[in-house]
N, C-alpha and C positions, 0 to 999 in steps of 0.2 A: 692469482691473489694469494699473498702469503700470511699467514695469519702464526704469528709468535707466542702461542701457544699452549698449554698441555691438552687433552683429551679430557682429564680430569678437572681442568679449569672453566670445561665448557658449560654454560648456563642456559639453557633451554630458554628462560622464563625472561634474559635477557636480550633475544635474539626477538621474540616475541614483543618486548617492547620496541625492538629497533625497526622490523618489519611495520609495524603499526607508525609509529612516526614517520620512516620511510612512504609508507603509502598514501597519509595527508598529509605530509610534509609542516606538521604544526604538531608542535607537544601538549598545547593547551586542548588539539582533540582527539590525539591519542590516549591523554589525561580520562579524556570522557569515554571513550571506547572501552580502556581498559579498566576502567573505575578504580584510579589510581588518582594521587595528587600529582599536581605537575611537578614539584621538588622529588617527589617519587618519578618521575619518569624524568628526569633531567637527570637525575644521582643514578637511576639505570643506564642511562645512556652515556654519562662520563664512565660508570665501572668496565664497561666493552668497552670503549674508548683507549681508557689505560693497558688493558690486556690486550687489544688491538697493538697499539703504539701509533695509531693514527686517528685522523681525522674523522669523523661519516659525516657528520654536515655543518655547513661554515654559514655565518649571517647573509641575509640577502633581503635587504629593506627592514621590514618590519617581521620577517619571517623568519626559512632556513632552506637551505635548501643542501641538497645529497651530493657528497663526493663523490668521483671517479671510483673510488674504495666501495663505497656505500652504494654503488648502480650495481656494483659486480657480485658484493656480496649477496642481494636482494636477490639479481636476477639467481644463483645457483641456490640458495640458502629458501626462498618463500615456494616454491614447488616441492621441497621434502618436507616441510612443515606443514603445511595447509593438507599434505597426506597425513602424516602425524596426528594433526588436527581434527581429520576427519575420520581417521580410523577408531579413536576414544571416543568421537562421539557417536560413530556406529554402536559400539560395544558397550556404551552406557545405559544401563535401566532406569527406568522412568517410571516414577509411582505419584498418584496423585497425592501420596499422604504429603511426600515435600514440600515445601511453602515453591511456589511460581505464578510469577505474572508473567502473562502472556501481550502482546500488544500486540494488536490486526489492523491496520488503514483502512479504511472501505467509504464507499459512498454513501447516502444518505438512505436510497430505499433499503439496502442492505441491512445499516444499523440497525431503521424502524424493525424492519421483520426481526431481526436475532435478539435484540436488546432483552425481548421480553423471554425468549426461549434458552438464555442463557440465564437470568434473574429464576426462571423455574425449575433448571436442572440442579440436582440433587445428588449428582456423579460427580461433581468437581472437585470433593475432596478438598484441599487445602490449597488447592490452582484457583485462577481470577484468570480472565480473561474480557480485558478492556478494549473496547474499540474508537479508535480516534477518526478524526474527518482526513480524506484524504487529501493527500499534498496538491500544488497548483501545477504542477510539469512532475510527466516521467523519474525525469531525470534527480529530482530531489526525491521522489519515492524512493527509489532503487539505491541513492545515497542515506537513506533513514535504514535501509533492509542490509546495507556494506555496513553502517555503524553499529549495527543491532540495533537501535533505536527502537526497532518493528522487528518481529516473527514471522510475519507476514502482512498481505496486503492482498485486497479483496477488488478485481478490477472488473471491467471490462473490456479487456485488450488484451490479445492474445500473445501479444509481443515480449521475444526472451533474449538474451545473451546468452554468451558460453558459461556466463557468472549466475546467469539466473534462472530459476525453472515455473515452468505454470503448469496447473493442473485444474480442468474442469470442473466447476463450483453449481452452476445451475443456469437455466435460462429463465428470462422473461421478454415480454412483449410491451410493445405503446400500444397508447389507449386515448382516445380523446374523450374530456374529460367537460361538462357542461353540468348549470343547476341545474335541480329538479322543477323548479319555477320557468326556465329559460321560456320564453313566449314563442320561440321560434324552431327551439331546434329540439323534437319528442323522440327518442329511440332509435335515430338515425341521422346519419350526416352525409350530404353529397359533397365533391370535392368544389364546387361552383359556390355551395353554400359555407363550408370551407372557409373560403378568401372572402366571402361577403359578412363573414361577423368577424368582431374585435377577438385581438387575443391577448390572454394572458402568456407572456413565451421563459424559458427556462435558458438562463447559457451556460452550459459545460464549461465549468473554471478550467478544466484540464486545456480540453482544445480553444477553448474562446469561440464555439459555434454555438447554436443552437440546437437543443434534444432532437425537434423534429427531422434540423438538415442530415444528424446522425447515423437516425436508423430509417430513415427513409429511401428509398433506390432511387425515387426521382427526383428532380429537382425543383427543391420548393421553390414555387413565387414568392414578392413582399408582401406583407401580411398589415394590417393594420392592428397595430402593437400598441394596447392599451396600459399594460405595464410590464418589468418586466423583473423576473426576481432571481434569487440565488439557491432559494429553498425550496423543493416539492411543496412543503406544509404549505407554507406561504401559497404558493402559486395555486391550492388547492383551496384556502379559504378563501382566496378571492374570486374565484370562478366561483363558487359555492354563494357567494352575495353577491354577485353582478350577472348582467350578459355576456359578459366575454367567456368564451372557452378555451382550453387549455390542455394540453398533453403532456403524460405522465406514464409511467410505469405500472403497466395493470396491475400486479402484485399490489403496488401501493394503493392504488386507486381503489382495487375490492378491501383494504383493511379500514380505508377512511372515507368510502362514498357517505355510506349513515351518517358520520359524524360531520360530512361539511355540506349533507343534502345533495349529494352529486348522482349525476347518471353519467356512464361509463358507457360509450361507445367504439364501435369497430372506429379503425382509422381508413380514411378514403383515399389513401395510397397503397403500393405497395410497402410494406414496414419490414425491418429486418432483424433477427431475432438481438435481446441482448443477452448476451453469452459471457457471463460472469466465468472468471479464472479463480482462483487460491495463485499469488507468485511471493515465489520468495527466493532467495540465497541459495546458492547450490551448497554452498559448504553446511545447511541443513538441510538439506533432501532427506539423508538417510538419517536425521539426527532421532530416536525415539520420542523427543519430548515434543518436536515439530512435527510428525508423524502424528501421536495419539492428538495433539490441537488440529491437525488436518481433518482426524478423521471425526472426530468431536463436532467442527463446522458445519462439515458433509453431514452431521446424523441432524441436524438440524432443520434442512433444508430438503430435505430423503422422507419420503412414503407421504 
């Protein structure tokens, strides 16, 4: 690769927009990424361009797509960089006086428990830390946590790349979940009795199964499915006014039995624990400001 040159003409901050463009192949989200205009990232990318004396990417439909120049530059040029990258943000301090938001993905019981123990803490200094509902697939997570979009994301699934890292966040357990009224079912539950009442059931947007089939070892039978919802809340007030029972996450189940009238029962299977991760970007592993939000979550969650 011959690049016509000085030493002195080289731009760091232009090589950085090109790796970025290079890796979604779209200026309009490199734009986003790097919180630039796209006229700002098209005028970056002609200025290397001209000091190149060639091409990096040529139309392709509606899109662009990388030169032969542009594959070779990327592959040698984004592994000294992304060291570059990570070494300054090793070595950067991190004060909460600085104005930062933070953005976390998580699930729902997750939210419920933190929302209020983040509204109470009095350490945050001039940081926010907002949590959004988690994505429908993996795969769009771990594309919000490549764009920054997210700081992190709150799972459960232990699943990494070589791009991404987890770290241990907390467990909980299921719990079935019936009114205090139920005519039938008083402070226990057998598995026969089980399949013989209606249920309220829960589907896991991620996988499209159901909470029970999840964390359970054995395999559920069909069930008679009186409704079925998106939300714990939901699926909690309605077990709370009807017969039917329901399963939920005991954490949540102990914060809202009182308030939807519920009794909380063991589950008549074998159940398996849910073991909440912290995953995010390896290119913040070491970063200080993704560290003290690491460990900020973890004190929430701790003693």
């Amino acid at each position: 690769m011959a690049m016509y040159m000085k030493l002195s003409d080289f731009d760091l901050n232009l090589m950085r927009v090109f790796l970025t463009v290079y890796r979604f192949q779209s200026i309009t989200v490199a734009a986003e990424v790097l919180d630039l205009t796209q006229p700002g990232v098209s005028g970056a990318l002609k200025r290397l361009q001209n000091q190149l004396g060639q091409q990096l990417f040529v139309r392709d439909g509606r899109g662009i797509a990388p030169t032969h120049l542009a594959h070779e530059m990327a592959r040698q040029i984004e592994p000294a960089l992304e060291a570059i990258e990570n070494t300054l943000n090793d070595a950067q301090e991190f004060s909460v006086e600085g104005k930062r938001r933070f953005v976390v993905y998580a699930t729902e019981p997750v939210m419920l428990n933190l929302v209020p123990k983040i509204e109470a803490d009095k350490s945050l200094g001039n940081c926010e830390i907002v949590l959004s509902p988690t994505t429908v697939t993996e795969a769009q997570l771990r594309e919000k946590l490549n764009l920054r979009q997210a700081d992190l994301a709150i799972e459960f699934s232990e699943s990494s790349t070589s791009s991404y890292f987890t770290q241990p966040f907390f467990s909980d357990q299921i719990c079935v979940i019936a009114s205090k009224q139920h005519p039938r079912i008083q402070g226990a539950l057998s598995a026969l009795e089980y399949y013989q009442e209606k249920h309220i059931t829960l589907k896991l947007r991620r996988e499209e199964i159901f909470l029970v089939d999840y964390f359970t070892k054995e395999h559920i039978q069909p069930r008679k499915v009186a409704a079925e919802c998106e939300s714990l809340l939901a699926l909690m007030a309605l077990v709370g006014s009807s017969e039917s029972i329901g399963m939920t996450s005991l954490n949540m189940a102990k914060q809202f039995s009182e308030q939807f009238g519920l009794q909380i029962l063991p589950v008549p299977f074998s159940s398996l624990p849910v073991n909440y991760v912290l995953m995010g970007h390896k290119r913040e592993q070491n970063s200080k400001a993704n560290i003290w939000l690491r460990d900020k979550l973890l004190s929430y969650v701790q003693g």
